[in-house]
N, C-alpha and C positions, 0 to 999 in steps of 0.2 A: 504494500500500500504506500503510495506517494502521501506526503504529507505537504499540505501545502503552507509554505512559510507566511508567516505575518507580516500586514503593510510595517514602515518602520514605524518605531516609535523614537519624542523627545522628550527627555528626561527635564522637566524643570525643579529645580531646587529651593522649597522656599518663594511659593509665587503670591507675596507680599505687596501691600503699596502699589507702587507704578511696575515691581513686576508684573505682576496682574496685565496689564497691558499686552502682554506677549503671547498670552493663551488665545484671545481669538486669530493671531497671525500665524499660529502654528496649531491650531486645530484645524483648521480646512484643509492642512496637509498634511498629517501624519497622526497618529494614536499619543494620546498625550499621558504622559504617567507623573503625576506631582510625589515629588519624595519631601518629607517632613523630616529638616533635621534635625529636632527634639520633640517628644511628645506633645509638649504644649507649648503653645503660642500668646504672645500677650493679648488682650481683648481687643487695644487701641489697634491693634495690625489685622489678628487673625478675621476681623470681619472683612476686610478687603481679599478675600481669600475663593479664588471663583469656584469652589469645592466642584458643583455640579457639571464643569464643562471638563475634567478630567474621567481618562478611560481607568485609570486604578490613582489611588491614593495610600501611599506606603509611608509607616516613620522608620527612619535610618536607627533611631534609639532602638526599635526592638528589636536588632540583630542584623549589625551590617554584612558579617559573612550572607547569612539568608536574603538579605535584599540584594546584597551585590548578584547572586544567583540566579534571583528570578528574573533580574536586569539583563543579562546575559542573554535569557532565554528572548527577551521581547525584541530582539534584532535594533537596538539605539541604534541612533546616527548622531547623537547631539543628546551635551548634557550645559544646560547653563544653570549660572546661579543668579535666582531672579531677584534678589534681595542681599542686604548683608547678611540674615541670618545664616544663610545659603553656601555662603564662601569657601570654608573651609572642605563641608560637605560632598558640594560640587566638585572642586578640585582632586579630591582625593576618588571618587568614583569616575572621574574622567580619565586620571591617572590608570584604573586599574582596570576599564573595559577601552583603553587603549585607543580615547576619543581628543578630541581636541580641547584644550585648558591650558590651566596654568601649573605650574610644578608643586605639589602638594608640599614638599619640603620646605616651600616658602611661605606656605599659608598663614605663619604666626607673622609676618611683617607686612601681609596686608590686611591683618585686623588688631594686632596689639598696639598702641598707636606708640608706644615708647619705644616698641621694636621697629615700627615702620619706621621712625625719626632716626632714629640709628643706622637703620641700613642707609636712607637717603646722603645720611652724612657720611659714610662711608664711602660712598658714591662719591665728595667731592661737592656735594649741591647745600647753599646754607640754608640751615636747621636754626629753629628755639632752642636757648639754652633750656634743658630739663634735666626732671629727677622726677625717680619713682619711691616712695617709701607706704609702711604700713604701717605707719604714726604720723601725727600730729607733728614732734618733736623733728622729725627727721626730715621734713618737707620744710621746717621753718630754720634750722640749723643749713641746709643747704642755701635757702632764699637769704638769711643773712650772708653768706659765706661769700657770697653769687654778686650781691652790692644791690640786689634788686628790692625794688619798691612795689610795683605792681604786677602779680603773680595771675595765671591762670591755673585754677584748678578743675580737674574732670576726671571720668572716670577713664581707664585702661580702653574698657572694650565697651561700649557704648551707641545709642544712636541718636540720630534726632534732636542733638544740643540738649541732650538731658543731663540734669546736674554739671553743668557747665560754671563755674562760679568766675568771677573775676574780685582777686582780694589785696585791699590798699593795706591789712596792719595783719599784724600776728592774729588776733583773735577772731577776725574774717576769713585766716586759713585754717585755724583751727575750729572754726563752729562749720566750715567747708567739709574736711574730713571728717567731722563725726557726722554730717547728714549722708555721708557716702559708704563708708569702710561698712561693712556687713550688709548693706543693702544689695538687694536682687533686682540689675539693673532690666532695662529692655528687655537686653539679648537674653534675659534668664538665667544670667552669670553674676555670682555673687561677689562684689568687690573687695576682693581681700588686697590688694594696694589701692594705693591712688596716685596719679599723677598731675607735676606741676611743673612747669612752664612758664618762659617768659612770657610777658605781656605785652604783641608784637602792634605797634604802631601805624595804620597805613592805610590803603581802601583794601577789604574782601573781597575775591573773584569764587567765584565758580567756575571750572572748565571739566567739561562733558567729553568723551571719547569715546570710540570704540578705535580696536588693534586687533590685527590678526600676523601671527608670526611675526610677532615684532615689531612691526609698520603700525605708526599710530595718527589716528586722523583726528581731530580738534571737530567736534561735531557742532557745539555750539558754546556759551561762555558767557557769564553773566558778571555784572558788577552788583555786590553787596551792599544795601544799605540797610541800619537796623534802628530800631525804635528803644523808649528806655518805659516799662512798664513800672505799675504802682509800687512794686517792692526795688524797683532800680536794678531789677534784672535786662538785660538788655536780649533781644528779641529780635528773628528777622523780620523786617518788615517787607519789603521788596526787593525785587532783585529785575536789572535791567543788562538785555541783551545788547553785547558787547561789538561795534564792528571793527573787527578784526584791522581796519586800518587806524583805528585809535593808538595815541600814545601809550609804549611798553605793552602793550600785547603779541607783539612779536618776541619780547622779551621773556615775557609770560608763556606762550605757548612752547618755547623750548626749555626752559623749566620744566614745564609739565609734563616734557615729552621723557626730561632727564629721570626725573619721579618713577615715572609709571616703567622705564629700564630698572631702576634699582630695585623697583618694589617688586617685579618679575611677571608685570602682569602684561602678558605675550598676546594673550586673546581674549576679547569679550569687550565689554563695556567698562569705562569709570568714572567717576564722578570725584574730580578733587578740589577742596578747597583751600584758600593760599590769601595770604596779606602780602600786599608789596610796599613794602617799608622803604625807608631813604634809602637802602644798601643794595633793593632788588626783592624779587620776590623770594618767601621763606613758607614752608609749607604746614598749614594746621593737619590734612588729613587727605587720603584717598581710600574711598571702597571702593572695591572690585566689581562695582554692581551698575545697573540704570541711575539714574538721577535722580531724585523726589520730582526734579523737574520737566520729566519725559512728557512731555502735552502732544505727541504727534499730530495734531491738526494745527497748532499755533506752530510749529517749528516748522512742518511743510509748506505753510504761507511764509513764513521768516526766511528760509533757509533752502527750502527744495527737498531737503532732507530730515531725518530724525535717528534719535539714536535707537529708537524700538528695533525698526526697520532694518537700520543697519547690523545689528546685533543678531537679527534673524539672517541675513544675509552670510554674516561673518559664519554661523553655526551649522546653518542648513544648506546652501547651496555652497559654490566654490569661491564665492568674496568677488566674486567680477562687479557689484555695485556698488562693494566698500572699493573696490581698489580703481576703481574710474571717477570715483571723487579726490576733490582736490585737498591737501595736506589741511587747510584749514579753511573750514564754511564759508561763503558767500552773503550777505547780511540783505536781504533785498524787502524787508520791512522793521519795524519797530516792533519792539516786546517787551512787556514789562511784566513780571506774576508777582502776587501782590500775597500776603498770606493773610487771611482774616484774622482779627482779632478779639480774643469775648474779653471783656471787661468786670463780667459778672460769671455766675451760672445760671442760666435760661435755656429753655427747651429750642431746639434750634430751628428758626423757622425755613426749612430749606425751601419748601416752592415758593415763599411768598420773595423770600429772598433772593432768588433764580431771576424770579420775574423782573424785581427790580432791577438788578445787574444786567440783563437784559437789553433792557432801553440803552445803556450808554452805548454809545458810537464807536469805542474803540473794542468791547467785550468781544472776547473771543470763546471761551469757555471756562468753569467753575466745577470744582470735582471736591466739594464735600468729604469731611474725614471720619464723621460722625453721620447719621441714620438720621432723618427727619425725625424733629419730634426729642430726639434722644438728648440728654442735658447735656451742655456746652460746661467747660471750667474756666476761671479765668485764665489768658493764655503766658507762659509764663516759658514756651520752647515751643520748636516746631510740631513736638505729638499733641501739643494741648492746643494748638491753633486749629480753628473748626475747619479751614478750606483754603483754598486757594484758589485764586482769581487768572487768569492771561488774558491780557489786555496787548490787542496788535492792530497799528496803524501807521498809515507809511508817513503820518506828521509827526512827531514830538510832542506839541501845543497838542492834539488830540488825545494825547496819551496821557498826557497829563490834566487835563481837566477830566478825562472821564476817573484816573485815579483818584481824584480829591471830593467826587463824587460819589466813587466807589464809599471813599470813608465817611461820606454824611450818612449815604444809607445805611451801614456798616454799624453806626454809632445807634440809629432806630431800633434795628432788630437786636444788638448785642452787646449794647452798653445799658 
């Protein structure tokens, strides 16, 4: 009896957030298997989670030799990591059904962020001065030692600017590490150090990529700007897309290109963030993953392109669409994502608030982090922010009034 082999299937890892995104452009063409790589997921994520549009759903937690086996069996062609949670996971199961990725041996330097800074310097590429300790004493004996004044403190392994402090005296890095050290951050991973860092001066970028063997393309690239909330936490407020013939982003983009060689990420997608100080740009972080900022319809009117797409490209066909684009994107509109902000906690009015965002002129689309209806907190990092706004128009003056109208409405339904 002939057996007849199964269409292929694609492994996503962790299809999280704007991974999510990647399952309907890889379900019309292959059998989709989502692997979980820990039992549970936080609430804030795991509802962005397309369960239903997967052909199996497997956790890696209950026995990776066994998952690795039945993966075997389902004929892969592609395994991505759709999420940070994903990273590690992915890597090491692409490794071992002998698919495309990145070298699991390096997995701890694109997610431990005191390992990532370390490699990068090693590279030769300038780094924050840091230190990791699992005391109080140890992070403030260094920051004396160091001549510094204003400290960043965060977690090791992290996401979403959570517990992110910035600290001007000793008892602001020490009331820092006791809200961190034992706590079970995002990733589900308990903070037994913490890490601190200079406190680097400058404007914030975001630069978006995908790479395949090595060749790394600048997909798109935003400039930082952040707000300062009730407790004087500081917060992203919006973020505007970059044209590439702006001052120091040529600068910037081979930096980034230096980064993503040291950190060893050869294929896929990433997403890293950078301040460019008086000296040049200095790098906060890179995940191995899509962006928070993946909007594929505002990035194909900006750009012609997006990183979804390309990412699919780079994993499932042979790269002829990443590789006929050009080293860094095209800017041929305006773009601004805007993240909402709650000032309270209230039920969150999502149609009415749709609606209104709506009417402006520059609205591109709004993708909700929270469930209508479902209570808003006040926002206080990027996983407490209810949504995100893209706003695209090929004036400036357009993009900006519809933003400052975005925040009257903004202030109605969530202040």
């Amino acid at each position: 009896m002939t057996h007849r082999r199964q269409p292929a299937a694609v492994v996503l890892v962790d299809a999280l957030s704007t991974g999510a995104l990647l399952v309907p452009r890889v379900r019309n063409r292959c059998r989709l298997i989502h692997i979980r790589s820990r039992a549970d997921l936080p609430a804030v994520f795991a509802a962005s989670l397309p369960v239903s549009q997967f052909d199996a759903d497997i956790c890696y937690a209950d026995g990776a030799d066994e998952v690795l086996r039945v993966l075997a069996e389902e004929n892969p062609i592609a395994v991505i990591a759709a999420s940070e949670f994903g990273v590690e996971v992915a890597d090491e199961i692409a490794a071992k059904l002998g698919l495309r990725g990145n070298d699991p041996h390096r997995s701890r330097v694109r997610r431990d962020k005191f390992h990532m800074l370390e490699a990068v310097a090693a590279a030769g590429l300038r780094t924050a001065a840091q230190t990791r300790g699992t005391t109080a004493a140890e992070l403030l004996a260094w920051r004396r030692a160091s001549g510094l004044r204003r400290t960043v403190i965060k977690p090791l392994d992290s996401a979403g600017s959570e517990d992110v402090f910035v600290a001007d005296t000793d008892a602001q890095v020490s009331a820092a590490v006791a809200a961190m050290l034992g706590k079970t951050n995002l990733m589900l991973r308990t903070n037994e150090a913490v890490l601190a860092q200079e406190y680097l001066v400058g404007q914030e970028y975001v630069v978006n990529s995908v790479s395949r063997d090595g060749v790394h393309r600048i997909t798109d690239a935003w400039a930082s700007h952040k707000a300062t909330v009730d407790d004087e936490r500081r917060i992203y407020d919006h973020e505007d897309l970059l044209a590439p013939s702006e001052p120091h982003a040529a600068e910037i983009f081979a930096y980034v290109r230096g980064v993503l060689d040291a950190l060893g990420v050869a294929n896929g997608p990433a997403h890293t963030e950078l301040i460019r100080t008086a000296e040049g740009p200095v790098l906060l972080e890179t995940g191995a993953r899509l962006s928070g900022l993946a909007e594929p319809r505002a990035l194909d009117r900006c750009t012609g392109v997006n990183q979804v797409d390309l990412t699919v490209d780079c994993f499932l066909d042979d790269g002829r669409v990443l590789a006929a684009q050009p080293p860094v994107y095209v800017r041929r509109e305006r773009a601004r994502c805007v993240n909402l902000i709650a000032r309270r906690a209230t039920p969150l009015p999502a149609t009415a608030l749709r609606a209104a965002l709506e009417r402006l002129p520059a609205f591109q689309s709004v993708r909700f982090r929270i469930r209508d209806r479902a209570m808003t907190r006040p926002t206080v990092d990027l996983n407490s922010s209810p949504g995100v706004v893209f706003l695209v128009h090929s004036e400036a003056a357009e993009i900006e009034r519809s933003y400052h109208e975005l925040r009257r409405t903004e202030s109605k339904f969530l202040s």
